[in-house]
Structures are given as C-alpha cells and as structure tokens.
VOBANU-124646 format. One record per residue: x, y, z of N, C-alpha, C in turn. Coordinates in steps of 0.001 Angstrom, whole numbers, plus 500000, padded with zeros to 6 digits. Layout:
N
n.east / n.north / n.up / ca.east / ca.north / ca.up / c.east / c.north / c.up
X / Y / Z / X / Y / Z / X / Y / Z $
...
end
This chain:
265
n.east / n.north / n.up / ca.east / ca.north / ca.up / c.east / c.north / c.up
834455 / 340044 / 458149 / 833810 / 338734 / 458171 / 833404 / 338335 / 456754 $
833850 / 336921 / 456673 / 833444 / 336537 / 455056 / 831879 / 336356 / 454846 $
831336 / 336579 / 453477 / 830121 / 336725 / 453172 / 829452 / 335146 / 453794 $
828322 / 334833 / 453663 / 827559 / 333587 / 453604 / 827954 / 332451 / 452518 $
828268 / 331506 / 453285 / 828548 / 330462 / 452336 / 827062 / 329852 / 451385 $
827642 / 329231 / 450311 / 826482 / 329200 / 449714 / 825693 / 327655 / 450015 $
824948 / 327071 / 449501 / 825284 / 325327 / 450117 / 826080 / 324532 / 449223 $
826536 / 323585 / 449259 / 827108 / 322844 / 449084 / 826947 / 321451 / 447763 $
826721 / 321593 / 446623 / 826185 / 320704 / 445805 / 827657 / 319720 / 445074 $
827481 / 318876 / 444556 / 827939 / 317883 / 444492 / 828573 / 316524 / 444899 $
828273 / 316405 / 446342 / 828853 / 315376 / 447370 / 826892 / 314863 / 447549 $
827629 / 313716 / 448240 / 826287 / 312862 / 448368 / 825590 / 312982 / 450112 $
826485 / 313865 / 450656 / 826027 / 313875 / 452192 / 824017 / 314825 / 452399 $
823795 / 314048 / 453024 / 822178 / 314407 / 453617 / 822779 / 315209 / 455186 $
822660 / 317136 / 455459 / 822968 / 317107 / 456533 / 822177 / 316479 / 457393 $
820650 / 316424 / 457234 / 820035 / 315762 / 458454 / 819931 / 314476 / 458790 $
820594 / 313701 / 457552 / 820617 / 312359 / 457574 / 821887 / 312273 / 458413 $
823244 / 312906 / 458001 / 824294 / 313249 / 458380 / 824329 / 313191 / 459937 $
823677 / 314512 / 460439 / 823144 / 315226 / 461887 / 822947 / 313470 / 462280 $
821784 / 313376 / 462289 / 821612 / 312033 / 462540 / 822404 / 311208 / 463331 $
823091 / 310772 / 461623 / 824175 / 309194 / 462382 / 824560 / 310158 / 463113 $
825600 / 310967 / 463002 / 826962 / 311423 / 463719 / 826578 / 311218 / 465376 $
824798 / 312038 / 465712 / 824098 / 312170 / 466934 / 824450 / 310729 / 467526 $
824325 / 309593 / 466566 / 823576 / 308167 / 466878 / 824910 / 307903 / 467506 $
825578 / 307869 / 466466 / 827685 / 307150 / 466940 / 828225 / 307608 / 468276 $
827960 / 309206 / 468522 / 828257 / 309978 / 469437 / 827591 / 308702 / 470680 $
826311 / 308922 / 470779 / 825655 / 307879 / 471805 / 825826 / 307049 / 471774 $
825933 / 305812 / 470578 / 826492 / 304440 / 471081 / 827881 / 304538 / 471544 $
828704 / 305140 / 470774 / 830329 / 304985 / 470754 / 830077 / 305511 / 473020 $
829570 / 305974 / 473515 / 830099 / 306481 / 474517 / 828784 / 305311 / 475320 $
828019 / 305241 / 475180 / 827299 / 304041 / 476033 / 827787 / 302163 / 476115 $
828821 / 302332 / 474856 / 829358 / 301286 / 474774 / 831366 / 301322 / 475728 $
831095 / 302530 / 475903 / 832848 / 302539 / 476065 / 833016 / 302981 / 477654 $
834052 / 302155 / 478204 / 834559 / 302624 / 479767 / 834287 / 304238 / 479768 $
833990 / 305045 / 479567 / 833963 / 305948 / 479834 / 832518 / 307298 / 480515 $
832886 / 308485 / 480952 / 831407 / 309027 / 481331 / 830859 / 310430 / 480740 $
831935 / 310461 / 479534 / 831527 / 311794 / 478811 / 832322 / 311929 / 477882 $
832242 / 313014 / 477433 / 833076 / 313522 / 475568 / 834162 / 315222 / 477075 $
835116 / 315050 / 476089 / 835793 / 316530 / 476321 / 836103 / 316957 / 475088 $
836033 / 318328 / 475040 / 836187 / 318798 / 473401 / 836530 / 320489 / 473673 $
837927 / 320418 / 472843 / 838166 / 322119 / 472782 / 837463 / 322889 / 471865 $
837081 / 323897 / 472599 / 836166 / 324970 / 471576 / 837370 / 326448 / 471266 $
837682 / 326488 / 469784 / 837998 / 327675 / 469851 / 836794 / 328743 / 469500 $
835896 / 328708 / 468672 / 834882 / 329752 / 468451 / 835029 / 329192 / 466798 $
835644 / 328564 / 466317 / 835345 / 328561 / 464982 / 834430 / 327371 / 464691 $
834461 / 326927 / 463155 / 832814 / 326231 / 462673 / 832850 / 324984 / 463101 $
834246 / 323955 / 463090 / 834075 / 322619 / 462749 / 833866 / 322137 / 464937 $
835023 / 323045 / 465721 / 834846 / 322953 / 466668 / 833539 / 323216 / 467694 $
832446 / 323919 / 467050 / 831144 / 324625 / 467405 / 830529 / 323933 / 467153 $
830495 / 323473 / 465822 / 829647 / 322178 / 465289 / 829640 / 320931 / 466130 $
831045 / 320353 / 466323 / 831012 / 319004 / 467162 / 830648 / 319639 / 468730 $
830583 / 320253 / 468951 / 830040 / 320961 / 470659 / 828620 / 320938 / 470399 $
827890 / 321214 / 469407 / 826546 / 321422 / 469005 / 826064 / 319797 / 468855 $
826640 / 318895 / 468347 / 826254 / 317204 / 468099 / 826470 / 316830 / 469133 $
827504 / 316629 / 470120 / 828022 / 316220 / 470766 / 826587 / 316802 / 472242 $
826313 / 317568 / 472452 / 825379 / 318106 / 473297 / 823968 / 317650 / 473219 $
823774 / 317361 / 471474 / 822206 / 316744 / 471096 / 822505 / 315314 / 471422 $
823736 / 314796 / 471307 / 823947 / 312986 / 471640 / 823890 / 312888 / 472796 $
824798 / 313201 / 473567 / 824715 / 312808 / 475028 / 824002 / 313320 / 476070 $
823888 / 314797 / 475889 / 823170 / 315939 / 476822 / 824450 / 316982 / 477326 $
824509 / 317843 / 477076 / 825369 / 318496 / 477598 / 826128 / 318663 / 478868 $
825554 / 317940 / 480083 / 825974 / 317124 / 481138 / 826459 / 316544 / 480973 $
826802 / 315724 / 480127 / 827882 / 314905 / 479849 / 829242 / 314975 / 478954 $
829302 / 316719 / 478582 / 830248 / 317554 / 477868 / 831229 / 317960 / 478524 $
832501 / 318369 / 478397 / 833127 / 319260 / 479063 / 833822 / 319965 / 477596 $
833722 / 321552 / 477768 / 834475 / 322008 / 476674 / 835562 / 322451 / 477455 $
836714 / 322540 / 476431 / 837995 / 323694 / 476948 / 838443 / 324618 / 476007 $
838287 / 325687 / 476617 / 839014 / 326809 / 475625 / 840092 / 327261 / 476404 $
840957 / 327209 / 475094 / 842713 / 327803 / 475298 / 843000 / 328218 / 474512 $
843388 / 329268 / 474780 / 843453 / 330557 / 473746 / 845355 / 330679 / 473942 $
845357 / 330998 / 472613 / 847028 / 331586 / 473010 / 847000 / 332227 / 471384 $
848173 / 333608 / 471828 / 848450 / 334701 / 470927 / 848871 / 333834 / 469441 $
847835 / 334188 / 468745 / 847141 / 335268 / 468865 / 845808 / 335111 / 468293 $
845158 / 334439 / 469115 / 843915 / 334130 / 469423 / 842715 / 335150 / 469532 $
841873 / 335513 / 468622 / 841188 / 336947 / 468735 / 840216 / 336815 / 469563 $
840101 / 337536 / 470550 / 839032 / 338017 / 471618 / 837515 / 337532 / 471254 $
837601 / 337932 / 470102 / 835872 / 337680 / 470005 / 835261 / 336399 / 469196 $
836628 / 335270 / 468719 / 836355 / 333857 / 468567 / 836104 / 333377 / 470081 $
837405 / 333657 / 470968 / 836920 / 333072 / 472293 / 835500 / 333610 / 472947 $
835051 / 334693 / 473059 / 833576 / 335298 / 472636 / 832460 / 334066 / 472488 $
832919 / 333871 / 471080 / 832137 / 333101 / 470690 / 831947 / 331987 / 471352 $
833131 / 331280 / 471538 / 833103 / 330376 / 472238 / 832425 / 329907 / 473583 $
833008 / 330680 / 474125 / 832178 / 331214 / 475769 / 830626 / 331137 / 475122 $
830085 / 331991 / 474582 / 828766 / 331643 / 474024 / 827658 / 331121 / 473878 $
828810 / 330140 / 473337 / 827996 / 328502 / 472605 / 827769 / 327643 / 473319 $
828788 / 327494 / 474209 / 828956 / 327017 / 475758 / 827798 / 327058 / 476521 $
827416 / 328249 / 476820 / 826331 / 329104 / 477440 / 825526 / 328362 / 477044 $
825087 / 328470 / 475670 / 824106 / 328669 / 475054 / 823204 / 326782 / 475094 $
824632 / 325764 / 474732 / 824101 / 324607 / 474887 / 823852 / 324376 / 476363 $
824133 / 325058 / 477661 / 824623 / 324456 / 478721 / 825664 / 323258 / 479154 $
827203 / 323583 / 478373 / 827869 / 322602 / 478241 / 828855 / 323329 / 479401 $
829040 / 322937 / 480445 / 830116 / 323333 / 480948 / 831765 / 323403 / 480473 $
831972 / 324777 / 480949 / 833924 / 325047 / 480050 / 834532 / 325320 / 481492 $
835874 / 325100 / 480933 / 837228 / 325603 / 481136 / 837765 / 326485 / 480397 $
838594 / 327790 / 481214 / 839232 / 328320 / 480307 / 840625 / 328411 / 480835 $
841834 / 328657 / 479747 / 843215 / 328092 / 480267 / 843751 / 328980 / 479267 $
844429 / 330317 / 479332 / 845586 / 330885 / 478405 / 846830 / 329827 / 478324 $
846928 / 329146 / 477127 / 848299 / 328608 / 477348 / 849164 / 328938 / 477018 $
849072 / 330170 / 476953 / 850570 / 331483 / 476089 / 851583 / 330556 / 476781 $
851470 / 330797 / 478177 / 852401 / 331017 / 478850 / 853034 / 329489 / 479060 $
852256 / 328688 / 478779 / 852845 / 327118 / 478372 / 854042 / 326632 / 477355 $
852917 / 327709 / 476269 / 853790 / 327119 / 474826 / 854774 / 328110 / 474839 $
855337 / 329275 / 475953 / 856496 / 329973 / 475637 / 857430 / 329091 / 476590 $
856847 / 328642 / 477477 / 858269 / 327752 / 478406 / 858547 / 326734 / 477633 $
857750 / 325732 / 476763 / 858084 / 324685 / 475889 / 859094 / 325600 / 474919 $
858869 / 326401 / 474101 / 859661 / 326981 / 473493 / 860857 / 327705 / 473423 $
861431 / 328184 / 474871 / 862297 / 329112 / 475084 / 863279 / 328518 / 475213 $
863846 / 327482 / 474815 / 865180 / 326762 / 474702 / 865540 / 326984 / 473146 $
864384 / 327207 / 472829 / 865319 / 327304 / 470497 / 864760 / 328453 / 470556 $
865740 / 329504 / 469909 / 865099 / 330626 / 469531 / 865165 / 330660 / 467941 $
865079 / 329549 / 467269 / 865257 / 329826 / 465960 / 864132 / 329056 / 465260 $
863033 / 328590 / 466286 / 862075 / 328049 / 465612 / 860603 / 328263 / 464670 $
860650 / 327644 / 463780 / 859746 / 328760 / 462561 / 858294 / 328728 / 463331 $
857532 / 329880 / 462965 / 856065 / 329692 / 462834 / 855054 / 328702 / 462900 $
855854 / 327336 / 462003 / 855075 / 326382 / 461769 / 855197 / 325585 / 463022 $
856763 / 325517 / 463582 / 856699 / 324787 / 464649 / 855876 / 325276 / 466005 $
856006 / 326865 / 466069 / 855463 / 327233 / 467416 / 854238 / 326876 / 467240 $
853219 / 326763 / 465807 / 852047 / 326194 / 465606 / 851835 / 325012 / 466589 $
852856 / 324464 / 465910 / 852708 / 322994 / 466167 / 852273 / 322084 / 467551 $
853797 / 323287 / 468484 / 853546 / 323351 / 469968 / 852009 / 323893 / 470575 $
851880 / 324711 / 470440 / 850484 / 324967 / 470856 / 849157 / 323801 / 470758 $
849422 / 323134 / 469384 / 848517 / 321859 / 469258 / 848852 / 320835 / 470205 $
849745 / 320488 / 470006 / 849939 / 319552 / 471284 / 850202 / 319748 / 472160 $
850327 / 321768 / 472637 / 849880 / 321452 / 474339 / 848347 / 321353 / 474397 $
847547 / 321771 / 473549 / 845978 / 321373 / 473768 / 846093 / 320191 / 474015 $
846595 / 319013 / 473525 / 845999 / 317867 / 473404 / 846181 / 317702 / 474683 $
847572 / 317693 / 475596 / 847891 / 317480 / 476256 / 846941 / 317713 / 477318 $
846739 / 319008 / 477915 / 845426 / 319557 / 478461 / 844034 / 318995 / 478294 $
843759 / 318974 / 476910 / 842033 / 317856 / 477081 / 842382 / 316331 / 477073 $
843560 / 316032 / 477350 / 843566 / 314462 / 477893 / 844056 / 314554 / 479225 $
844420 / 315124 / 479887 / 844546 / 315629 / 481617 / 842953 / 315997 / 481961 $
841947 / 316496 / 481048 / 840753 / 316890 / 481558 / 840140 / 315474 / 481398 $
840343 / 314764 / 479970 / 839676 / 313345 / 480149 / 839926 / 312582 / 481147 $
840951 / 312243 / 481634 / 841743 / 311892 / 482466 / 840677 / 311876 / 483919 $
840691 / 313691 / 484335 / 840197 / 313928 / 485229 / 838704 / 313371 / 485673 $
838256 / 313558 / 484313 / 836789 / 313260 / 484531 / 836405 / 311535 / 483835 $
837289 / 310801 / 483795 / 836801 / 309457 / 483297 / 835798 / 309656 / 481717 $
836283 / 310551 / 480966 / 836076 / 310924 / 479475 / 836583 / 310944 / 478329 $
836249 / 310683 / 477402 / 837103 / 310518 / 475484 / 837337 / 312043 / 475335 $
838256 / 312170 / 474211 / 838455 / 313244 / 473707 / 837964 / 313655 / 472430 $
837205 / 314023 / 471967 / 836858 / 314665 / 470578 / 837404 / 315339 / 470067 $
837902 / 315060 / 468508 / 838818 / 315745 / 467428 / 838205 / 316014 / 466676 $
837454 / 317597 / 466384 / 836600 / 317681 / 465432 / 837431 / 318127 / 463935 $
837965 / 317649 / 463698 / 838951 / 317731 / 462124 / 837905 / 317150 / 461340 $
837782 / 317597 / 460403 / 836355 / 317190 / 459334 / 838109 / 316615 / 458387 $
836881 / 315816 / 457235 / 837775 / 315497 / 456281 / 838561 / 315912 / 455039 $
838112 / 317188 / 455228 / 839727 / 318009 / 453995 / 840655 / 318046 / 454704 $
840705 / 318347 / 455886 / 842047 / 318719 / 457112 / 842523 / 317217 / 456897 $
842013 / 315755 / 457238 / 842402 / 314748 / 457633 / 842924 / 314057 / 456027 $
842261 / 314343 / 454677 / 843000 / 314142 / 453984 / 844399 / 315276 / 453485 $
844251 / 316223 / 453825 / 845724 / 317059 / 453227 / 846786 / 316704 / 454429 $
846539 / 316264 / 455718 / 847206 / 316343 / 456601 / 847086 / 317910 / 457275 $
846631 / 318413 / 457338 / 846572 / 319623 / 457323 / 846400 / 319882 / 458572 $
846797 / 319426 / 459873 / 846673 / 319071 / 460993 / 847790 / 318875 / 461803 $
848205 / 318999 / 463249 / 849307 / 318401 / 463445 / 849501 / 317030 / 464630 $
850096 / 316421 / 464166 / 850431 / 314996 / 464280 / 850359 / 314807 / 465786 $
849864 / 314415 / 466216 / 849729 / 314138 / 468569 / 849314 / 315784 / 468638 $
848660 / 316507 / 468033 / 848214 / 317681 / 468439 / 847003 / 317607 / 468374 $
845863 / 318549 / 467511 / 844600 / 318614 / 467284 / 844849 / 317288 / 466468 $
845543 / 316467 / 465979 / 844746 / 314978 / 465155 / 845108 / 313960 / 465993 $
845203 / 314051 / 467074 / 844886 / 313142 / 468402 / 843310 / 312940 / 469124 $
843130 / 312174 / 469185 / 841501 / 312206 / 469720 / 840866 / 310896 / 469907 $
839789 / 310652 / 470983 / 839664 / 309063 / 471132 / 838869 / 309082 / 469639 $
837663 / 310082 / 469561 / 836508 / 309855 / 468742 / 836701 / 311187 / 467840 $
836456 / 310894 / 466459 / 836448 / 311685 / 465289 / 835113 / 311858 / 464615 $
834474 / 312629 / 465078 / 832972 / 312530 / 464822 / 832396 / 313320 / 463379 $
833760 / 314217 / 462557 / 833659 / 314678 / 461799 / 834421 / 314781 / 460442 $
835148 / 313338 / 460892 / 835727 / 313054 / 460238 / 836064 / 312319 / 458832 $
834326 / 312421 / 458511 / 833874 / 312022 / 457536 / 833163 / 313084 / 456170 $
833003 / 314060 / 456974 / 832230 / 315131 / 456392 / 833571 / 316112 / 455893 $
833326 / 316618 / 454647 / 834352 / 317731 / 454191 / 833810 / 319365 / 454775 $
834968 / 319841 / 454732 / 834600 / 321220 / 454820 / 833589 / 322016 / 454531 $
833111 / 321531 / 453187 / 832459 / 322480 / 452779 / 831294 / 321649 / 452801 $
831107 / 320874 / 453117 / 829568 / 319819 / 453741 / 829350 / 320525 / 455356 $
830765 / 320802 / 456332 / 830132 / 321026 / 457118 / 829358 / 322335 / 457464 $
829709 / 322985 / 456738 / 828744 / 324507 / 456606 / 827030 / 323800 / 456303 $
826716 / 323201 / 455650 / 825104 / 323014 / 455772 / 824866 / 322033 / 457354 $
825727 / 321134 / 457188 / 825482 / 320210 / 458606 / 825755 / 321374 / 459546 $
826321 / 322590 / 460235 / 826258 / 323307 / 460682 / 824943 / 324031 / 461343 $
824599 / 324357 / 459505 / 823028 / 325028 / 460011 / 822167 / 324306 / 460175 $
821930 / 322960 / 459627 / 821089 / 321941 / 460095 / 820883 / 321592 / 461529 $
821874 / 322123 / 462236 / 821543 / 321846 / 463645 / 821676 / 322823 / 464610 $
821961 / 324169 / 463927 / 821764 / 325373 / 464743 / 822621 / 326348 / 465239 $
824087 / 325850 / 464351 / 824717 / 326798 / 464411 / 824953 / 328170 / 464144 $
825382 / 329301 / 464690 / 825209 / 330397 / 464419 / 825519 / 330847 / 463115 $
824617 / 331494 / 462067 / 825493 / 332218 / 461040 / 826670 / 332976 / 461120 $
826907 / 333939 / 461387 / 828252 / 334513 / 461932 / 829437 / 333531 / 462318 $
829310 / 332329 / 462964 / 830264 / 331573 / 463152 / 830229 / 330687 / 461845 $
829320 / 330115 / 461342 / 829227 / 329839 / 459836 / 829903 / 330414 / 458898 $
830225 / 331321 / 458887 / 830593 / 331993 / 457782 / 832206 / 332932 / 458149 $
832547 / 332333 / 459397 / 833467 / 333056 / 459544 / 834976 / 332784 / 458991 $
835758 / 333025 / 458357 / 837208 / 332582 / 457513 / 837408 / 331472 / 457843 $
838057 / 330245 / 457578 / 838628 / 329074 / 458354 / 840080 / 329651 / 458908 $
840931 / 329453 / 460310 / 841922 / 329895 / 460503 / 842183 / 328877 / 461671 $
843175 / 328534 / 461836 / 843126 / 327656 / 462640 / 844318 / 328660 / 463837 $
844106 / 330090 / 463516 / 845154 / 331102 / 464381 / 846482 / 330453 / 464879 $
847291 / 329880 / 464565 / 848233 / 329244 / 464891 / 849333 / 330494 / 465029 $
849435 / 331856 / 463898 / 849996 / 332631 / 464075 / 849458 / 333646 / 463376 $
849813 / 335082 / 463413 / 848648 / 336064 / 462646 / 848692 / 336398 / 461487 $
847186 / 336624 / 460934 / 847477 / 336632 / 459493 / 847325 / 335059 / 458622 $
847270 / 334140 / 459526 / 847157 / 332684 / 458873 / 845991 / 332357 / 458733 $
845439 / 332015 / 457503 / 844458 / 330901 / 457089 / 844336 / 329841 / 456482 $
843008 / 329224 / 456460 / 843621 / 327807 / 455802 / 843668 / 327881 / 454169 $
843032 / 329047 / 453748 / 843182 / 328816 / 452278 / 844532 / 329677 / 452270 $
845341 / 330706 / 452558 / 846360 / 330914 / 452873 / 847721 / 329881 / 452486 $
847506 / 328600 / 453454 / 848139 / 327899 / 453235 / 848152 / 326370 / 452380 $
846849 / 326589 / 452143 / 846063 / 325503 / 451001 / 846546 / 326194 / 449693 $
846320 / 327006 / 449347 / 846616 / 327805 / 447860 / 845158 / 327629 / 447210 $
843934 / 327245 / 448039 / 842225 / 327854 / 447238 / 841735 / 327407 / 448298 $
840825 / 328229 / 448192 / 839665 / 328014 / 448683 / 838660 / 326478 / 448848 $
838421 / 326082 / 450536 / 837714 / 324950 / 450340 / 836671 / 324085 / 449258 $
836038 / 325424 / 448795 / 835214 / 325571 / 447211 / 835750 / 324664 / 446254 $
837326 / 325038 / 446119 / 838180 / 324167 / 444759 / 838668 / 323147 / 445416 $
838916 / 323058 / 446900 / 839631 / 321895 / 447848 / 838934 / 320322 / 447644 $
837615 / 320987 / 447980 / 836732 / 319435 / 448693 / 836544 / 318690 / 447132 $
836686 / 319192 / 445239 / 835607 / 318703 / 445018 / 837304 / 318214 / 444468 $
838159 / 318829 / 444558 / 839161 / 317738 / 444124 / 839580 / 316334 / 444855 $
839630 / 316691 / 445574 / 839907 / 315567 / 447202 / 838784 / 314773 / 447333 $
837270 / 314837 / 446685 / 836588 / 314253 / 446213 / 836876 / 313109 / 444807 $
836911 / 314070 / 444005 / 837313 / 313283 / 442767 / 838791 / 312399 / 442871 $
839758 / 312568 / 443460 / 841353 / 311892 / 443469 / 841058 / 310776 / 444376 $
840219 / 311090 / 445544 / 840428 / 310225 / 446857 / 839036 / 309127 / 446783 $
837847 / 309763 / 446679 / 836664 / 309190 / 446844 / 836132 / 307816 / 445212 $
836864 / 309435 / 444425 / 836482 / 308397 / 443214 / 837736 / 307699 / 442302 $
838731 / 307834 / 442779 / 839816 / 307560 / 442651 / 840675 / 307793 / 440641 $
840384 / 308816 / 440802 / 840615 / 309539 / 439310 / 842447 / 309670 / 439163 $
842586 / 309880 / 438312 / 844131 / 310608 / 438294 / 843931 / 311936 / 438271 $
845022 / 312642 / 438244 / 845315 / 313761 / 438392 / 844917 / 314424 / 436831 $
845374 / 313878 / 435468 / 844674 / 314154 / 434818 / 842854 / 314436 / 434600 $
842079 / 313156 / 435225 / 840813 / 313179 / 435417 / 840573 / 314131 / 435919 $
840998 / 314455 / 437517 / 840227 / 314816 / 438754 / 840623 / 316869 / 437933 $
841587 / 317222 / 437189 / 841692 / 318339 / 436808 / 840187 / 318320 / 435680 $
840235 / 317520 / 434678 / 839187 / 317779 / 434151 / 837690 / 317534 / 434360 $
837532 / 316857 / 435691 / 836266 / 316639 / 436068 / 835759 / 317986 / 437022 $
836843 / 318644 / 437837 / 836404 / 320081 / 438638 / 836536 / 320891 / 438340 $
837399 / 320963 / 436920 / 838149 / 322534 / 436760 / 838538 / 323404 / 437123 $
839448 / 322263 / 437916 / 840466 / 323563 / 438778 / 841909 / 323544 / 438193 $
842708 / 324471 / 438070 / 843764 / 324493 / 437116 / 844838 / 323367 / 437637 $
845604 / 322582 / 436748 / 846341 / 321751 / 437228 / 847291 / 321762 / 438171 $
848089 / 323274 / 438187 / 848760 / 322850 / 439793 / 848228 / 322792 / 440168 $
847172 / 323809 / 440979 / 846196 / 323409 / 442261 / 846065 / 322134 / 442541 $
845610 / 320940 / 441033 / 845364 / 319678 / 442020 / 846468 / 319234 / 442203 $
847696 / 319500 / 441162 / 848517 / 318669 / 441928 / 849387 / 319183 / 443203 $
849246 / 320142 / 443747 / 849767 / 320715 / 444620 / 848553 / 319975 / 445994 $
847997 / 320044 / 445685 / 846716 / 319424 / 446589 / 846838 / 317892 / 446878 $
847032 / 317211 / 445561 / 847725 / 315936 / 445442 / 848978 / 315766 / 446407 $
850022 / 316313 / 445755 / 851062 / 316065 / 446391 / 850555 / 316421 / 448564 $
850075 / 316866 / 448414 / 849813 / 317292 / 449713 / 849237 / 316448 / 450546 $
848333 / 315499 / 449735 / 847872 / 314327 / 450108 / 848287 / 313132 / 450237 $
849218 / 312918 / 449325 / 850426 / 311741 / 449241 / 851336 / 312007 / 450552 $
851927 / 313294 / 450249 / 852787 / 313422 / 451438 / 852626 / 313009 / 452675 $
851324 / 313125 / 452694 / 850805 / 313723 / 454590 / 850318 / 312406 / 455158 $
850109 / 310942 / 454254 / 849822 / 309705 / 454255 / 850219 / 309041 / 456127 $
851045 / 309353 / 456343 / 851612 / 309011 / 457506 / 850945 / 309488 / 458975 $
850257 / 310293 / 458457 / 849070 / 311104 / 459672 / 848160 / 310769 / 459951 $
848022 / 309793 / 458658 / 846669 / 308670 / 458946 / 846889 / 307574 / 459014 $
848207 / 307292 / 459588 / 848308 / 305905 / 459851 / 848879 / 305407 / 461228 $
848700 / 304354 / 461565 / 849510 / 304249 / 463259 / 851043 / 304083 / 462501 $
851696 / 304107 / 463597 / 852809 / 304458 / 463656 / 853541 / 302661 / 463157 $
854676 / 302881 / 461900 / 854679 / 301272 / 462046 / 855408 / 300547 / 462932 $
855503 / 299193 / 461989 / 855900 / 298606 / 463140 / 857378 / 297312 / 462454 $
857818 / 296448 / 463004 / 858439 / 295627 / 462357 / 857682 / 294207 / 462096 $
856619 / 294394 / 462333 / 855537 / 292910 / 462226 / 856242 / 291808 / 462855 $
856944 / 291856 / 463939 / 857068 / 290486 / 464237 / 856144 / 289909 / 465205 $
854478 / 290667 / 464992 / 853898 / 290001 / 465354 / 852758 / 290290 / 464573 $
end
C-alpha cells in the first residue's frame, strides 16, 4: 500500500467549500430532474468511494444504489472495501461478477489486446448501471475527476458515460483532501490509482508520472492556457512528460465532445 498522500498545494479548490457545492448540485441536479435517485459503481478505490460518500450526504443514502462488479482481476480486498463503505454509509449494493459477461462479449476475437478487453469490461458496467437506473427510475454517476477527463484516460460509452459528473471538476490530486474532508477512509486514500482493467496496471503506469507531475501540468496547459514551452517551465517537469501529457490531451479531444454532426440543423 502506497504511503499517505501529502495535501495538495497549488490549485485554488477549498475541499469544504468544494464538499459543499458538489453536496448542493448532487441535490438540486436530482430534485430538479424526472428522476428518484443516483446509481453509482463502487469499485473500492478513491474517486468511486468519494462520489458514494457525497452522493449519500446529498440525497440520503436511500436514495443511492451502488453496484459492484468485479471482474479478473479485480482484488478481493478493493471489493472488501467496497462492500464496506456501502455498509458503512447505509447505501444499498448490488453485486454482479461480470467475468463471465465480458468473456462471452469477447470470445469471438481471440486476438484482442489488453486495452480492448479493458475497454469491454467498461462498457459492460455502463451497461449494467443503466439497466439498474432504468430499473429504479435513477441517473447514473460517473465519478471520473478531472485528470482522467482531460487525458481521456477513460473509455468512451464505458466508465465516461454518466447522466451526472459530480467530480468532474476536481483533479486527482485535489481529490485526496476532498476525500478526507468528508470522511473517507485513509487506507482507501492512499491506495495506488488502478483502474484494474488488467494485472499489474496503473494509472501512473500508463500516464508515464505520477498524478503529483500530472495535475499541475494539465493545470498550467489547460486552465491557464500556457504553451508547452511555459507550462514545462512553470512545473518543472521535464519536457517530454508535458508533451507526452499534451499530446495525450489533444488526442483524446473527442471524448469530450458529443458525437458530430453535419449541422443541417
């Protein structure tokens, strides 16, 4: 387990100011909308625990449904956790192995990489907590904070599908204090980011640094709109990194956008 994160200095976020709105949006956005609750998958890690933790202080946990779906290779004691937290808010769960989903989607190509079987697994979740929204006349919550939503780092009608994005404003490394600001566990705080898609994967893994060097570039390029020259000499992080980070951000442009169109209207 990784050490304690430290807090977070140079971004302008207030977690309790933060805590706050997010609480406030959560409650209007759902007192204003056809609907009679939030559904939200919990794997056991921070950003998903966190929006289960807001999401429970906004509406009441009666008005939650979590789902956990675990598939290989999903470690025992994130879902643990999960189960847990659950408990712990009184949010009622589901639990659903979807091994056995994402191997029948899959068993027609046997030549498909890692990234794709990732991929499948995300969008059979989605699929599943919009059959649960469905069921219960409820939105779906996408807790993707905003380093994931600017690198793209997400996959497309999978986990970055969602009615309401409640964290989608806050970076990574903001949400570790908004975390403890509202009571999340240390141990789950501090635990690796991995989004387990396959074993051995993390997100700095496939980022090439650590959220530490991530957020304050993606800060400086995106927020304050620097060049690549600037945003290297304002964080000091070595120049590929940003531009590898850059490019990653340019690329992935299309993930944040609806799908186009031919405007003939």
């Amino acid at each position: 387990m990784a050490a304690a994160r430290p807090a977070v200095t140079g971004f302008d976020l207030d977690p309790a100011a933060a805590a706050d709105a997010v609480r406030s949006f959560l409650a209007d956005y759902l007192a204003g909308a056809p609907a009679d609750g939030y559904v939200v998958g919990v794997s056991g890690g921070l950003d998903s625990v966190l929006a289960a933790h807001l999401l429970a202080d906004a509406v009441g946990p009666e008005s939650v449904t979590a789902l956990l779906l675990p598939a290989a290779p999903s470690d025992p004691e994130h879902v643990a956790d999960a189960r847990a937290v659950c408990e712990r808010l009184g949010v009622e769960y589901r639990e659903h192995d979807i091994q056995p989903i994402v191997d029948d989607v899959t068993a027609a190509r046997a030549d498909l990489s890692k990234t794709a079987v990732g991929n499948v697994q995300a969008r059979v979740r989605m699929v599943l907590l919009y059959q649960a929204a469905n069921d219960t006349g409820a939105l779906v919550v996408g807790p993707n904070n905003r380093s994931e939503r600017l690198l793209g780092y997400f996959t497309k009608y999978g986990d970055g599908a969602a009615d309401v994005a409640p964290l989608a404003d806050v970076y990574k490394t903001e949400a570790y204090d908004l975390a403890r600001e509202v009571g999340v566990e240390e141990h789950i705080v501090s635990k690796t980011p991995t989004a387990e898609l396959w074993a051995g994967q993390t997100d700095r893994g496939e980022l090439g640094a650590p959220y530490e060097v991530v957020d304050p570039v993606l800060h400086a390029y995106v927020d304050e709109d620097r060049t690549v020259a600037e945003t290297v000499e304002t964080t000091g992080a070595d120049r590929e990194t940003v531009a590898a980070l850059v490019e990653r951000h340019e690329s992935s442009a299309h993930k944040r956008e609806r799908p186009p169109s031919p405007g003939l209207r």
